[in-house]
N, C-alpha and C positions, 0 to 999 in steps of 0.2 A: 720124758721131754718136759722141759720145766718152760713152763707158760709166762708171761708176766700181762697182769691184766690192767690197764689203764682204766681209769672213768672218762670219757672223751665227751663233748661238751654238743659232739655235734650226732644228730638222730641220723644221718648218713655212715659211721661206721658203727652204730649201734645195730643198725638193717644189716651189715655186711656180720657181722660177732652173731648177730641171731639165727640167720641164715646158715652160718659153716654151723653153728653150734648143731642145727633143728635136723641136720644131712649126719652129723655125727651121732646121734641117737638113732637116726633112722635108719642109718646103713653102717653097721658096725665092722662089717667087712671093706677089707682094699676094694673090692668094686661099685665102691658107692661114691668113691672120692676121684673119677673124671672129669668134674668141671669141680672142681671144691676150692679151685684158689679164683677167689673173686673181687674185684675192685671197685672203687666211685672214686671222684672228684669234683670238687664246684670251687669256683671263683668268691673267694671271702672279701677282696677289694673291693670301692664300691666306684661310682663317675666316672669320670673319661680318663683313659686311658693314655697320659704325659711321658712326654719325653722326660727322662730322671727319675721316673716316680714307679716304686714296685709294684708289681703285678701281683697280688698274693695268694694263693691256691693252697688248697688241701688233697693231698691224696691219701686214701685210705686201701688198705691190699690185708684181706684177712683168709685163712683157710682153717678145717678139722684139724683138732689142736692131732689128731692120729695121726695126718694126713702128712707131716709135713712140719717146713719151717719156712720162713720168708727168707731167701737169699739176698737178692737185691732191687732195688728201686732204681728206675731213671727217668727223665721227662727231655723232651726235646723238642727244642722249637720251630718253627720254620724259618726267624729270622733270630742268628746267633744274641742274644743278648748282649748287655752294657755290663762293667765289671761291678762286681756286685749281685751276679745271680747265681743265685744256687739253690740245694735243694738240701734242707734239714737232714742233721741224721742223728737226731733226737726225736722222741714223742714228749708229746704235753700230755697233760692231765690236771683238771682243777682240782685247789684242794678245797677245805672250808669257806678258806675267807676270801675264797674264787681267783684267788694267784694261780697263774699259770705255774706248773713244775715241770722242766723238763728231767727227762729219762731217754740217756743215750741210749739204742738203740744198732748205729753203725758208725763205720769210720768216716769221719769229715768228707764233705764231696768235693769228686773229681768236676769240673766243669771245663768241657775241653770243645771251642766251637761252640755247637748249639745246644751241644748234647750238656747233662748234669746228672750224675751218678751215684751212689754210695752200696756201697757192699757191707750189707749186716755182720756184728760180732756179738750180737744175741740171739740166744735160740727163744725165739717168738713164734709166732705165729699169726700174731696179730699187729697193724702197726698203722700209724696214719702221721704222714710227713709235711710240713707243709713246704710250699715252694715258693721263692721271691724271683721273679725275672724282673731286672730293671732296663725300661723300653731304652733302646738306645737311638741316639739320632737317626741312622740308616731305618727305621720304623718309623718314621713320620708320616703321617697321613696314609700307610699303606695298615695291612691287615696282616696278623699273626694267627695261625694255632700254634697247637701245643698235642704232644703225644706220649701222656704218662704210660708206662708199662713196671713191673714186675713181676719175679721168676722166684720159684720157688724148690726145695728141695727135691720134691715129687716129678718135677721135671715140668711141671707148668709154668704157662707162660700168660700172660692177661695183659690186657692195652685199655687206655680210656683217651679218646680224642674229646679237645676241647677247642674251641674257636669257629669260626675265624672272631677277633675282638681286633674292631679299627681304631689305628692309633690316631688321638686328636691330632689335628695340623696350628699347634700351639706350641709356645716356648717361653719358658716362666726364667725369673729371678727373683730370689728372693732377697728379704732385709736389705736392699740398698739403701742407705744413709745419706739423705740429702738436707745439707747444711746453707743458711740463708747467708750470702753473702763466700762462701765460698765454695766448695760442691755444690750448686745449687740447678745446673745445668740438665735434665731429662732429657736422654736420646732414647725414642722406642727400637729403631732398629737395632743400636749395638746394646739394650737392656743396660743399660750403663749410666751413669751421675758421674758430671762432667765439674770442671773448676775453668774459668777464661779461659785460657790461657790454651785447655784440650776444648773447650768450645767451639774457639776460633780454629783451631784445627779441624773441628770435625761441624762447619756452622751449618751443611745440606741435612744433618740430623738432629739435629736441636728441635725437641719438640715443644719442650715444655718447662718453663723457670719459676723455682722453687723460692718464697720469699714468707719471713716474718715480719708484721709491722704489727705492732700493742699498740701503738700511736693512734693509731687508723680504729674509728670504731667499727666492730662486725667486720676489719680485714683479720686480723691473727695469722693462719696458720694459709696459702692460698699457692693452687698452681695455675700458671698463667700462662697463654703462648706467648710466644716473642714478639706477635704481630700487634698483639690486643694493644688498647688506646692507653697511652703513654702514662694515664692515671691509676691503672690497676699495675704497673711497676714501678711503682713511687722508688727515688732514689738509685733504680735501675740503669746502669750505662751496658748494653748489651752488647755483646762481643763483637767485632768485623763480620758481616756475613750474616748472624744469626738473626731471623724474620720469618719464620716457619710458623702459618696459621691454622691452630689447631682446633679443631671444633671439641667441645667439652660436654658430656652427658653426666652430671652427680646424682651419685645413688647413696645410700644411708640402709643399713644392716644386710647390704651383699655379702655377705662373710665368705667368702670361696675358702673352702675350705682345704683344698692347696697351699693357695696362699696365706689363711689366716691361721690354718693350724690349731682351730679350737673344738672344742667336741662336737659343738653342734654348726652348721651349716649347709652351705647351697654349692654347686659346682656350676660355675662359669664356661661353657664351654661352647663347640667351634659353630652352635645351630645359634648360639645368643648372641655371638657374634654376627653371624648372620643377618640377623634379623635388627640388628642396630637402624635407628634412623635419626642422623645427626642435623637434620634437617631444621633451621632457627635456632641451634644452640650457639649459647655462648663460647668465647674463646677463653676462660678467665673462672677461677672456681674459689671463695674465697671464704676462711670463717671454718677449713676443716677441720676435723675433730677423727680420736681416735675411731676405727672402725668403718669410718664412711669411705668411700671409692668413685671413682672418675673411670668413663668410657672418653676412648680419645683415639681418633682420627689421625692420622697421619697426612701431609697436608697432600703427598704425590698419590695417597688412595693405597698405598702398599699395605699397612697396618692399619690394625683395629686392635686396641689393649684396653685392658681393667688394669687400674693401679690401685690397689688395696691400702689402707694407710694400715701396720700394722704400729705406733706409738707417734704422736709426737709430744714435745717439751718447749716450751711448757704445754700440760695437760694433764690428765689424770691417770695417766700410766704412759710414764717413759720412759720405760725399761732400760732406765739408766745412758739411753744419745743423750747427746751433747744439748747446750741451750740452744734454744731457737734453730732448731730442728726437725726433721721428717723420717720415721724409716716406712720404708715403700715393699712392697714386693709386686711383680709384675705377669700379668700374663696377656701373649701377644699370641692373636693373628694373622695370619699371613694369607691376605685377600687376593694380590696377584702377582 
C-alpha cells in the first residue's frame, strides 16, 4: 500500500500520524488495529461568526498505514449552509518558502443540504481536509454545530462534533462608494448609497450624507445626518423627506477586520454594539481620513452600525474612487 506523507503545519494531525504510527509497531497483528482509525478537528477562523463570511475548519482522519485506507470524509451541519460551502478534497502541505501546496487526495465535494462529502481516489492513509461553511442568512443570531466523520477501508467509522458557534446578529456590506454631490445619500437599514432622487424615495432611511468641501478648513472628507445645523452641510439642498438625526461616535484605528481586510486588526462585534453609548455625541463627523470609523445610531433605535472608511480621494490611498470621494464598508446591528 503506497502511503503519501504530507508535512502538515498543524501539531493536531502530527498527534493523530504518531499515534496510528506508535499502535503499528506495537501491535503488528490485525488485532491491534480496533480503534486505529482516529480523527481531530479545530476551528482555524478566528471572531465572530457573519453572515457571508466562511467558517474555516480542519479535519484530520489518520489510521496503521497496515490497517487500512481512508475511504471518505464528510461533515454536516445542523443548519444547511450558504452556497459556497464545502469540504476540500485536496491536502496541503508547506513547502520551504512556507507556500501552501496542495495534493489531491479525492474527487471534488458533493454538498447536498447540509451534508458535504468527498470520496477518496488515493490510497492514503493519512489525510487532513479543511472545511469552509459559509453562514447563510437563515443562521443569524441562532447557533450551529458541525459533525465531521470518516470511514475507512477496515470498515471503521470515527465522528468528531464541533459547536455549538453562535452566529453574530450582524449584517455587513462592503466597498460602497459614496460620492459627494451625487451618491452621497447613507441608508443603515437598506446597507445602500443612495443619489436624490432614490433618497427622496426612500427619505424614512436616510441616515447619514456624505460631503466633500477643501474650501472649508478641517471640513475635507465628513458624514453628517440630515438633521444637524444647516452649517456642517454647506451647499446641501436635502432631498423631500430626508431629516433623520443620527447620533455619531468617531473612532481612529478600529480596523475590523471584516471590513478592513488588512492583516492586522480588531473584530467589531454584537457585545460592542452592545455596549455603545451615544449619549452627547454629535450628529456630524468631519476632517475623515482613510482608516478611521463612525458608530451611528439609527434615529427610530432599530440599528447601531460601524462604517469603516476603507479609501477616500482625495487622500493618501484611493484605490483608484473617483475624486471627492468615500468607499465605506458597513457593519450593522440589529437592536430591535
Amino acid at each position: 500500500m503506497k502511503l503519501h506523507t504530507f508535512l502538515y503545519s498543524t501539531c493536531m494531525l502530527a498527534m493523530i500520524l504518531a499515534l496510528s504510527c506508535s499502535e503499528a509497531a506495537d501491535n503488528p497483528g490485525p488485532e491491534g488495529y480496533e480503534n486505529g482509525l482516529k480523527n481531530d478537528c479545530f476551528k482555524r477562523s478566528l471572531g465572530p461568526n457573519v453572515v457571508g463570511i466562511d467558517m474555516n475548519f480542519v479535519y484530520a482522519m489518520a489510521l496503521p498505514r497496515q490497517a487500512g485506507k481512508i475511504l471518505s470524509a464528510k461533515v454536516e451541519a445542523s443548519i444547511p449552509g450558504a452556497d459556497g460551502t464545502f469540504l476540500e478534497h485536496r491536502s496541503f502541505y508547506t513547502d520551504a518558502s512556507g507556500a501552501d501546496i496542495p495534493v489531491i487526495v479525492a474527487n471534488p465535494c458533493v454538498t447536498t443540504g447540509a451534508k458535504s462529502e468527498v470520496t477518496f481516489t488515493t490510497d492514503t492513509c493519512a489525510a487532513s481536509l479543511r472545511y469552509f461553511y459559509k453562514v447563510p442568512a437563515e443562521a443569524k443570531g441562532k447557533s450551529i454545530e458541525f459533525n465531521f466523520s470518516a470511514t475507512a477501508s477496515n470498515g471503521q467509522t470515527v465522528n468528531y462534533k464541533l459547536g455549538p458557534y453562535t452566529v453574530s446578529n450582524v449584517d455587513m456590506a462592503l466597498d460602497l462608494l459614496a460620492t459627494d454631490g451625487d451618491k452621497c445619500y447613507i441608508s443603515v437599514a437598506d446597507l445602500a448609497v443612495y443619489n436624490a432622487t432614490e433618497a427622496a424615495a426612500n427619505s424614512a432611511k436616510i441616515d447619514l450624507v456624505y460631503l466633500y468641501r477643501s474650501s472649508i478648513a478641517s471640513f475635507a472628507h465628513a458624514l453628517v445626518a440630515p438633521a444637524a445645523d444647516a452649517g456642517y452641510l454647506p451647499g446641501i439642498s436635502l432631498p423631500a423627506g430626508v431629516s433623520n438625526n443620527s447620533p455619531i461616535r468617531r473612532v481612529y484605528q478600529v480596523r475590523d477586520k471584516h471590513l478592513a481586510r488588512l492583516q492586522y486588526g480588531v473584530y467589531v462585534d454584537d457585545a460592542d454594539f452592545v455596549a455603545l453609548d451615544f449619549s452627547g455625541m454629535p450628529n456630524f463627523s468631519l476632517n475623515l481620513m482613510n482608516e478611521y470609523g463612525i458608530f451611528v445610531e439609527t434615529q427610530d433605535g432599530k440599528y447601531r452600525a460601524y462604517l469603516y472608511i476603507n479609501a477616500v480621494n482625495p487622500g493618501t490611498s484611493n484605490s483608484g474612487i473617483p475624486a471627492n470621494s468615500m468607499k465605506i464598508s458597513i457593519k450593522r446591528y440589529t437592536v430591535k
